[in-house]
BALOBA-1460 file (C-alpha; in Angstrom, 3 decimals):
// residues 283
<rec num="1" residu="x" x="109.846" y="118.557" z="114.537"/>
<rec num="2" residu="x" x="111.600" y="115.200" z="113.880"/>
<rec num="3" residu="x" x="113.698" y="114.205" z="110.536"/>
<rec num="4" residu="x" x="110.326" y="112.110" z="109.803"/>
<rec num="5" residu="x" x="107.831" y="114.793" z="109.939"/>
<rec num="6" residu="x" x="110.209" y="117.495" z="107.630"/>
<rec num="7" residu="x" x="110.817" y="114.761" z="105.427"/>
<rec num="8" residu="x" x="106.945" y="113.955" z="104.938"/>
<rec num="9" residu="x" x="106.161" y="117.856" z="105.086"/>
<rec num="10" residu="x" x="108.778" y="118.225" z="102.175"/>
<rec num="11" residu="x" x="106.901" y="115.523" z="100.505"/>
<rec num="12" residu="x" x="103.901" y="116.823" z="100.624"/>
<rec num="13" residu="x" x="104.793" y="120.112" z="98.919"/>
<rec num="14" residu="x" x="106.326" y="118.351" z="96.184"/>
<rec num="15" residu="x" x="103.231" y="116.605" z="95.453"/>
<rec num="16" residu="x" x="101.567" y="119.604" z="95.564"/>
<rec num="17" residu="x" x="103.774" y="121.166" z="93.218"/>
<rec num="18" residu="x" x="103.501" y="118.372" z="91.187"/>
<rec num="19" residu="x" x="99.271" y="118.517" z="90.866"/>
<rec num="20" residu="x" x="99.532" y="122.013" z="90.595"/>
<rec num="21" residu="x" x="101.612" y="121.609" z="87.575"/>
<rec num="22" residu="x" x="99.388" y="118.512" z="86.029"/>
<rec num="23" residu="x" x="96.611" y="120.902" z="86.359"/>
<rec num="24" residu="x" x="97.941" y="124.018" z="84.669"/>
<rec num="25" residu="x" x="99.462" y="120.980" z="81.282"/>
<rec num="26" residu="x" x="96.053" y="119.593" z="81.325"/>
<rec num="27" residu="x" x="94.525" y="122.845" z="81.464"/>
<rec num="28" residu="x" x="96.975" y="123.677" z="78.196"/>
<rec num="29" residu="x" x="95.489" y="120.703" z="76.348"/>
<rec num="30" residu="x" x="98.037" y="118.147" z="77.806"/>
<rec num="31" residu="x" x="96.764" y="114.381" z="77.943"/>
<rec num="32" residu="x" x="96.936" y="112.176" z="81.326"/>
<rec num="33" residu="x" x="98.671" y="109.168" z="79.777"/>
<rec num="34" residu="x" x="100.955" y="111.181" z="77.695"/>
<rec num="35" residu="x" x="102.049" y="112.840" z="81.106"/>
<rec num="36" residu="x" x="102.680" y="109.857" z="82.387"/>
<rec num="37" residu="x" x="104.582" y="108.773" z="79.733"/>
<rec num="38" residu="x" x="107.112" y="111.432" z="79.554"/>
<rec num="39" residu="x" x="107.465" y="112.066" z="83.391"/>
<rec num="40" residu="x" x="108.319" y="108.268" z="83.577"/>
<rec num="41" residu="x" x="111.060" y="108.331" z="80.772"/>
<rec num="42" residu="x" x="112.587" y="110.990" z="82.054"/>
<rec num="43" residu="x" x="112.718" y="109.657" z="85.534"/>
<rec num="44" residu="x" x="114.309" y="106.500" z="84.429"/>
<rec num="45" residu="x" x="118.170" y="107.495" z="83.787"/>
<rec num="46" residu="x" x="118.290" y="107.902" z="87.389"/>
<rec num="47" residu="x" x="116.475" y="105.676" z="88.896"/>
<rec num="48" residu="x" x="118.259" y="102.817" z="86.837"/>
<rec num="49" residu="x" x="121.722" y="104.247" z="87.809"/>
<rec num="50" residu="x" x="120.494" y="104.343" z="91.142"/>
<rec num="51" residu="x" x="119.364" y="100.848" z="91.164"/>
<rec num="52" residu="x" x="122.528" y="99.892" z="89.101"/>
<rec num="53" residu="x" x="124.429" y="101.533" z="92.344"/>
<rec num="54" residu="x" x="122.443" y="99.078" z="94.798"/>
<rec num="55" residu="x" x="122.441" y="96.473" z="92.788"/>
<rec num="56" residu="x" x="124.775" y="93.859" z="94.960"/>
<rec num="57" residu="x" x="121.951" y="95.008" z="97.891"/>
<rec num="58" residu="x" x="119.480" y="93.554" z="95.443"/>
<rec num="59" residu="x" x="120.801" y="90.538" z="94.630"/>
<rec num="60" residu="x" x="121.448" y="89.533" z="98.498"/>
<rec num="61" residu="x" x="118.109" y="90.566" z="99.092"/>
<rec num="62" residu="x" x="115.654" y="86.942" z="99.755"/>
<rec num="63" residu="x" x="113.347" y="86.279" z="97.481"/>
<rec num="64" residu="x" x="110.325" y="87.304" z="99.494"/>
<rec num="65" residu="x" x="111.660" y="90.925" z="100.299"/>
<rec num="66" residu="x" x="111.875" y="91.194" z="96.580"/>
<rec num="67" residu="x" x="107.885" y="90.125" z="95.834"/>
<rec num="68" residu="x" x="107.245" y="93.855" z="98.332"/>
<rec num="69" residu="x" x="109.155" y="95.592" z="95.472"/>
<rec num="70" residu="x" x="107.214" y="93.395" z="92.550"/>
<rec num="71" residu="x" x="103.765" y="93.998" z="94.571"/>
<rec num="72" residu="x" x="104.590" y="97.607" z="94.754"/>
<rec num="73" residu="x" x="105.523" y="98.133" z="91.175"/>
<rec num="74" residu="x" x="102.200" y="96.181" z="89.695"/>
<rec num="75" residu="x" x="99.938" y="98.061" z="92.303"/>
<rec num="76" residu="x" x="101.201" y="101.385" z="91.371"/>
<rec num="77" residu="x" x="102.052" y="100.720" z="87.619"/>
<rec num="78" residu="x" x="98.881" y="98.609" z="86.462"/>
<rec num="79" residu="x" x="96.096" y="99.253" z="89.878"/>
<rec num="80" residu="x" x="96.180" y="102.581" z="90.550"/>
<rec num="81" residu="x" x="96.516" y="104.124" z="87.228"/>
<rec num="82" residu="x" x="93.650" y="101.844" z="85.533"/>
<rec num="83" residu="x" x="91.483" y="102.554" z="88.517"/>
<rec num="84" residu="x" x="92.574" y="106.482" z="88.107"/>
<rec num="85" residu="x" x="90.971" y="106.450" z="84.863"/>
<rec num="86" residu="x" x="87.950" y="105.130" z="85.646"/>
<rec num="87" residu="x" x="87.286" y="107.321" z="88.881"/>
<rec num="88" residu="x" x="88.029" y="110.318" z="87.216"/>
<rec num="89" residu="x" x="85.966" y="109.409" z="83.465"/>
<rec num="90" residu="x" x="82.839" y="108.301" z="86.029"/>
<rec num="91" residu="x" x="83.102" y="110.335" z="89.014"/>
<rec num="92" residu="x" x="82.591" y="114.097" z="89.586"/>
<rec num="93" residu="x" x="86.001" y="116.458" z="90.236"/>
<rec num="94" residu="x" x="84.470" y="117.229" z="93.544"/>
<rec num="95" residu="x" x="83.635" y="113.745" z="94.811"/>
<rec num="96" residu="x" x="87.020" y="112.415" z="93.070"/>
<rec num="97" residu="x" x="88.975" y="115.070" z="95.181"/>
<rec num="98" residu="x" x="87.532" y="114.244" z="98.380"/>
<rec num="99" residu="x" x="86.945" y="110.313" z="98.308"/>
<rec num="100" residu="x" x="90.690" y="110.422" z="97.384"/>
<rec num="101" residu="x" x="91.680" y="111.333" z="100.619"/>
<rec num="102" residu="x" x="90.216" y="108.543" z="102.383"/>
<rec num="103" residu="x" x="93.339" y="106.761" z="101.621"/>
<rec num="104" residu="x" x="94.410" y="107.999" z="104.822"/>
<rec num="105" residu="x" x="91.996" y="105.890" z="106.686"/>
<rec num="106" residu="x" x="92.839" y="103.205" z="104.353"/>
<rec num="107" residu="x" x="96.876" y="103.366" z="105.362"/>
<rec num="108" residu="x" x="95.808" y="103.515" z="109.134"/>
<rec num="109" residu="x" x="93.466" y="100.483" z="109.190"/>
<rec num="110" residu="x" x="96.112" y="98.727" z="106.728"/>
<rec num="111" residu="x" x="98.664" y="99.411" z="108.678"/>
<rec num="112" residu="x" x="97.109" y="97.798" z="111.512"/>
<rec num="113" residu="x" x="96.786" y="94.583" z="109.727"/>
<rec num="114" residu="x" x="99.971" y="94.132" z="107.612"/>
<rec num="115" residu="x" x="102.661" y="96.336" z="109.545"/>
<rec num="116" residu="x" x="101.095" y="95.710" z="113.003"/>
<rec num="117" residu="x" x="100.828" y="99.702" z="113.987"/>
<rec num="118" residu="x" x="98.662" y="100.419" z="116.874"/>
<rec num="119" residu="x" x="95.390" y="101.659" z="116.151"/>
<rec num="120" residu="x" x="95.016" y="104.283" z="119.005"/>
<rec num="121" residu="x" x="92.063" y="106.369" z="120.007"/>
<rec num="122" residu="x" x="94.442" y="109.646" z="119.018"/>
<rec num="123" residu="x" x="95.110" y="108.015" z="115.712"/>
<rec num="124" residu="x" x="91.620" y="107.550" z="115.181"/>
<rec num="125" residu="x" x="90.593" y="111.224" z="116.484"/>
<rec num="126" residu="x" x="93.497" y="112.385" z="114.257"/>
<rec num="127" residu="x" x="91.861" y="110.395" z="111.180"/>
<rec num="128" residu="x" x="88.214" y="111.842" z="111.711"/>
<rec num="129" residu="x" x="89.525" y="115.166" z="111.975"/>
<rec num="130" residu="x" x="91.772" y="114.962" z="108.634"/>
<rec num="131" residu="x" x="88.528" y="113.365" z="106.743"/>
<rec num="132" residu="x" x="86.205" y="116.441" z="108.143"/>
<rec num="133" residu="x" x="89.101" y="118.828" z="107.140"/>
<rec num="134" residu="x" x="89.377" y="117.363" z="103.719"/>
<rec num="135" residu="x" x="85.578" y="117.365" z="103.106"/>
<rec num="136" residu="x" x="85.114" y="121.046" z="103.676"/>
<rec num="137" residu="x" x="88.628" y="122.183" z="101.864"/>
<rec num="138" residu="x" x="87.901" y="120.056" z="98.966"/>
<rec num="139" residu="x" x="83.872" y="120.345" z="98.838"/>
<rec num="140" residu="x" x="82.730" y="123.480" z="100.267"/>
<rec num="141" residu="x" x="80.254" y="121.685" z="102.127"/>
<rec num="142" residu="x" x="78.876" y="120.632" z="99.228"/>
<rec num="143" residu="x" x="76.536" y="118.076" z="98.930"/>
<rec num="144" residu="x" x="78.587" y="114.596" z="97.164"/>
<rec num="145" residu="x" x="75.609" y="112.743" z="95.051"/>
<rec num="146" residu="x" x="77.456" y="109.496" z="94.855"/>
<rec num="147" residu="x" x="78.282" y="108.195" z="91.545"/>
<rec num="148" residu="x" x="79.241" y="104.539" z="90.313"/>
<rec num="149" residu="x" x="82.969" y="106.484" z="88.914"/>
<rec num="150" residu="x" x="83.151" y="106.597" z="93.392"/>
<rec num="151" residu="x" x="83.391" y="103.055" z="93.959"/>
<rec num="152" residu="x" x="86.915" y="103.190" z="91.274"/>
<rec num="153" residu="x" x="87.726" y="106.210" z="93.362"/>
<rec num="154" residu="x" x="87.782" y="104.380" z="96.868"/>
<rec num="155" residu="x" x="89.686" y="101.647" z="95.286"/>
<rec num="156" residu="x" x="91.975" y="103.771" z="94.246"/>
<rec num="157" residu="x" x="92.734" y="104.910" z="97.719"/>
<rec num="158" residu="x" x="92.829" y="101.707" z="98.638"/>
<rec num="159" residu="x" x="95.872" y="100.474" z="96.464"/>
<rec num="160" residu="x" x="97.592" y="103.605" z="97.150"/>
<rec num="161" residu="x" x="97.049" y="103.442" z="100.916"/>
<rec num="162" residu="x" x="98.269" y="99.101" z="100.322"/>
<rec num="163" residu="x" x="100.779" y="99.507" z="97.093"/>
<rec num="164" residu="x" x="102.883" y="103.548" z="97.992"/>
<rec num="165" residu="x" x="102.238" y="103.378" z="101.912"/>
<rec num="166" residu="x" x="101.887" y="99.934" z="103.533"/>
<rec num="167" residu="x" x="104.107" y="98.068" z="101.155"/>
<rec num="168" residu="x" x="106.482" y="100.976" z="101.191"/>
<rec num="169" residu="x" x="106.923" y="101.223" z="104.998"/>
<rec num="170" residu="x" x="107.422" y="97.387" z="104.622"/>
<rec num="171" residu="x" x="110.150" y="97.673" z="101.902"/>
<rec num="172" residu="x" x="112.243" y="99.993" z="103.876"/>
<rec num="173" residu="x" x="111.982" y="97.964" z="106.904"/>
<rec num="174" residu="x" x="113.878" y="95.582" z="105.029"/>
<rec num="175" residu="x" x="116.401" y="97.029" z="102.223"/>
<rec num="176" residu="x" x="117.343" y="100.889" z="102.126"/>
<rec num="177" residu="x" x="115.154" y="103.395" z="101.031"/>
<rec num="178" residu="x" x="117.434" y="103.510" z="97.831"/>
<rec num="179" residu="x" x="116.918" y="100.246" z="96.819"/>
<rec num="180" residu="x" x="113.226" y="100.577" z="98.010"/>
<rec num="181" residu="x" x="112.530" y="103.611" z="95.828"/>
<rec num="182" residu="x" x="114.548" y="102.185" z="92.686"/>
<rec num="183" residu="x" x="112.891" y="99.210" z="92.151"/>
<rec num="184" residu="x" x="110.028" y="99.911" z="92.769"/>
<rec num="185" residu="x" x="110.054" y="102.414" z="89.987"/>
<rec num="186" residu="x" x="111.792" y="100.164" z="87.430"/>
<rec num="187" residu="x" x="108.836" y="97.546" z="88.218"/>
<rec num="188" residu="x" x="106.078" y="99.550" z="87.166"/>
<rec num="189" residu="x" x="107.863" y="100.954" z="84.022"/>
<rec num="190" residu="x" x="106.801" y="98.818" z="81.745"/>
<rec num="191" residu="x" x="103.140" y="98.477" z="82.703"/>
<rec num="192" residu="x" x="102.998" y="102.312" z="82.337"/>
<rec num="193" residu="x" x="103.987" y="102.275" z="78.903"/>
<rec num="194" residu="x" x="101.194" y="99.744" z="77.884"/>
<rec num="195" residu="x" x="99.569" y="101.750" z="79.751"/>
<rec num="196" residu="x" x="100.091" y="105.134" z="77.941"/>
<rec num="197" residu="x" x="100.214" y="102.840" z="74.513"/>
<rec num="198" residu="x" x="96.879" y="101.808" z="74.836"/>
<rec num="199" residu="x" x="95.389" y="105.272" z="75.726"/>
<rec num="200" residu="x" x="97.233" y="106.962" z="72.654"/>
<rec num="201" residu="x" x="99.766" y="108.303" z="75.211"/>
<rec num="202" residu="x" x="102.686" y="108.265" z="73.470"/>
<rec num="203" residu="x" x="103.888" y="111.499" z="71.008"/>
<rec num="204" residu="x" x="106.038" y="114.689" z="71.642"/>
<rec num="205" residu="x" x="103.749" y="116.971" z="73.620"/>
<rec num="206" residu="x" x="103.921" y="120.796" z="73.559"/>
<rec num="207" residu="x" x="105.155" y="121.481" z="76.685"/>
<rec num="208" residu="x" x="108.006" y="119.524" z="76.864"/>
<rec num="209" residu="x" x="110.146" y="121.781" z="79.549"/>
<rec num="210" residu="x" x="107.034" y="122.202" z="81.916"/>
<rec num="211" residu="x" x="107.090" y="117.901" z="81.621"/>
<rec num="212" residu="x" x="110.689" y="117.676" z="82.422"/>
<rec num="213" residu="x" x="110.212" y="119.944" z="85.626"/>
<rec num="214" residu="x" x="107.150" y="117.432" z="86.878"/>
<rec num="215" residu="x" x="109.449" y="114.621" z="86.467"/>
<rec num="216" residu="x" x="111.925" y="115.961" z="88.588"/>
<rec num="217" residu="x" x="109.258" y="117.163" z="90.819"/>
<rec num="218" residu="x" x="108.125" y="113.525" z="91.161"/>
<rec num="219" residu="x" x="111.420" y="112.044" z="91.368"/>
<rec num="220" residu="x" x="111.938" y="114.279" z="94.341"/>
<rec num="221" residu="x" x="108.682" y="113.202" z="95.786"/>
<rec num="222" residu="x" x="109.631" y="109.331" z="95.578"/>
<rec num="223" residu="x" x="112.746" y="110.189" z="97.416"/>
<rec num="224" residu="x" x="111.173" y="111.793" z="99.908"/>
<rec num="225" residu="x" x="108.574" y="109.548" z="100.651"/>
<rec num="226" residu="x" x="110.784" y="106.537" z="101.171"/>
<rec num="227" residu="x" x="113.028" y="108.439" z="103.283"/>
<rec num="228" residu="x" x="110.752" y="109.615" z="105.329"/>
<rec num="229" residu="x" x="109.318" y="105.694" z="106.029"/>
<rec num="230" residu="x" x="112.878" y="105.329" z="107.162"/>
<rec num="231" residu="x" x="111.460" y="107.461" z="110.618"/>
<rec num="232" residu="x" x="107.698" y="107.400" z="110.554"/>
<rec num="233" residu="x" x="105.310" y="104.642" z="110.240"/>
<rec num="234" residu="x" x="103.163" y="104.376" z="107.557"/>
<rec num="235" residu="x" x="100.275" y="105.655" z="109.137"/>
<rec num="236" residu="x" x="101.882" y="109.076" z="110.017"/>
<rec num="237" residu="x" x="103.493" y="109.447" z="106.700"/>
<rec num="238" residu="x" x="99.975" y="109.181" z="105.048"/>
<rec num="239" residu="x" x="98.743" y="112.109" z="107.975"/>
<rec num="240" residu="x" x="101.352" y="114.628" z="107.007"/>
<rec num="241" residu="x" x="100.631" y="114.001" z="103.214"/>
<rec num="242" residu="x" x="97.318" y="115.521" z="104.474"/>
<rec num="243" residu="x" x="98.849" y="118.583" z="103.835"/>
<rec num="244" residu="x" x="98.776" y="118.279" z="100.435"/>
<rec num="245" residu="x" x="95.230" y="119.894" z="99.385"/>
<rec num="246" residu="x" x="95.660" y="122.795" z="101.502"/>
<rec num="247" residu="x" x="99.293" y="123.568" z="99.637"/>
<rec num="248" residu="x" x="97.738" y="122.953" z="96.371"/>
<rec num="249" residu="x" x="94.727" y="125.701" z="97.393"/>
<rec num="250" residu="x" x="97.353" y="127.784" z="98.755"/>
<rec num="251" residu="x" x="99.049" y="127.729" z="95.684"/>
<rec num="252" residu="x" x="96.117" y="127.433" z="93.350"/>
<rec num="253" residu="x" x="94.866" y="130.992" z="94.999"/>
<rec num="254" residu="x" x="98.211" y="132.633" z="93.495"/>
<rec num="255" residu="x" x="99.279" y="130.431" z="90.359"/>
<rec num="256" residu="x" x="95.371" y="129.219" z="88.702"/>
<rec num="257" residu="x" x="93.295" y="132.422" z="90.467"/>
<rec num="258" residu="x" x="91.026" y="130.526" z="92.578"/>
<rec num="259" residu="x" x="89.595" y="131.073" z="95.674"/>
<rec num="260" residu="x" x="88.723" y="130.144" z="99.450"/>
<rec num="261" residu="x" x="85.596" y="130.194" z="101.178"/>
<rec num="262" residu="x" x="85.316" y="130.260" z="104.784"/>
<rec num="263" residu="x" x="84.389" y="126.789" z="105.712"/>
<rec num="264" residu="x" x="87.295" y="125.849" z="103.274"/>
<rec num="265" residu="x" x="89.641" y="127.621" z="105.461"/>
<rec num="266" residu="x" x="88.851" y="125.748" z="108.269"/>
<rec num="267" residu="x" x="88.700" y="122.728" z="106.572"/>
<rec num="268" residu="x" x="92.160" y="123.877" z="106.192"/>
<rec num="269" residu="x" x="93.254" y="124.360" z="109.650"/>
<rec num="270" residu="x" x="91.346" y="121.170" z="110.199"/>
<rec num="271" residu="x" x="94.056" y="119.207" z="108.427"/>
<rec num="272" residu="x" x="96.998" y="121.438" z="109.157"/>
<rec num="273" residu="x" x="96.093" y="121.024" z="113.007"/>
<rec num="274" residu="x" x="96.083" y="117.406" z="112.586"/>
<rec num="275" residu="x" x="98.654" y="116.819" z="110.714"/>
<rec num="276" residu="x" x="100.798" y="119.087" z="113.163"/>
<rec num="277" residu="x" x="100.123" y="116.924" z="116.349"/>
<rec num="278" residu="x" x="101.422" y="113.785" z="114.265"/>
<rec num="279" residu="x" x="104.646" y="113.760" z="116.042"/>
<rec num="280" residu="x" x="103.667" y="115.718" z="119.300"/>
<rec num="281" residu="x" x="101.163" y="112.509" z="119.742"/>
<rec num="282" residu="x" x="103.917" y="109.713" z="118.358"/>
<rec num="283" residu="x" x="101.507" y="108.354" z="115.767"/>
């Protein structure tokens, strides 16, 4: 396995620590925006001394390397979490959790386009199978009666697969992943506390020590991730992050009591068989 693929592996388990945890605060009452909130505060000491560190990096960085970081920040601060709350008030859990995951297509085809990655026929196969996996894992083979909440759903993946993946891969390419990860973060402060403002986001929750150990899980995850862009290109970053529903049902069978069926478990080894010729296939 190469430093890329651990890195991205490690990535994905801390996001699915990280939903695994949303799910049990919001299960407890806790509020989306009021999540964010905190998990962003508490995130910010270090990111700003981290930044703070890099900051001579910054300012000899040209002007157009910085609009990546500013196009990063507004996708992910303002794009993806308005578009979040739309999908999920409109669209059902199950379709939500599975039109979600298209954002892998999304990265490859991007990817294509902006970062100039070849679009092979194993990267394609690779693709297809992840999707297939990710329909039976997250639906059962249940039937998806498409909803107008689906259409904020796919954009979603879209400015995930542009604003964490493409634009990512493209920052790193150009500045450390440091700097990258840093700035990014900083950028998209701000909208995120309109953001929670406007929602009624913003009071002392209950759970405060559950909170603090999200944000740490999600500062860990940024890290990660733009490390890991450092060896892989965006399109195989956003195939190992496949992994990430099958941890969370791993975990979500010992930690919230639920359950696999059969075709789940091979929607399973659909995506873990995928994801595990990334690097054997150079993707």
């Amino acid at each position: 396995m190469s430093k890329g693929f651990l890195l991205a592996f490690a990535a994905a388990i801390a996001w699915a620590v990280a939903i695994i945890i949303t799910r049990i605060l919001l299960r407890e009452g806790g509020n989306v925006y009021n999540l964010s909130f905190w998990t962003t505060l508490l995130e910010l000491p270090f990111f700003l001394f981290l930044f703070l560190k890099h900051r001579h990096e910054f300012i000899k960085t040209p002007k157009n390397h910085k609009l990546i970081l500013l196009a990063m920040g507004i996708i992910s601060g303002v794009g993806i979490g308005l578009t979040e709350y739309f999908a999920l008030k409109f669209s059902p859990a199950v379709n939500y959790s599975f039109l979600i995951r298209t954002v892998t297509l999304f990265t490859v085809v991007f990817a294509y386009f902006f970062l100039g990655e070849k679009l092979t026929k194993a990267k394609v196969l690779l693709v297809g199978v992840i999707i297939v996996g990710s329909y039976f894992l997250t639906t059962n083979g249940q039937h998806l009666a498409f909803s107008k909440g689906d259409f904020f759903t796919l954009l979603e993946a879209m400015l995930l697969a542009i604003g964490n993946n493409v634009l990512g891969k493209a920052a790193t390419q150009r500045m450390s992943s440091n700097l990258s990860a840093s700035a990014a973060f900083l950028i998209a402060v701000l909208p995120l506390f309109v953001i929670a403002a406007i929602n009624n986001g913003i009071y002392v929750p209950d759970n405060l020590l559950l909170i603090i150990l999200l944000a740490i899980t999600f500062l860990i995850l940024a890290m990660l991730r733009f490390y890991a862009y450092r060896y892989l290109s965006a399109s195989a970053v956003t195939m190992v992050y496949s992994f990430t529903p099958v941890f969370v049902s791993i975990m979500a069978i010992f930690l919230l009591g639920e359950s696999l069926s059969v075709l789940q478990f091979v929607g399973g080894f659909l995506i873990v068989a995928a994801g595990a010729l990334v690097t054997k296939l150079r993707i």
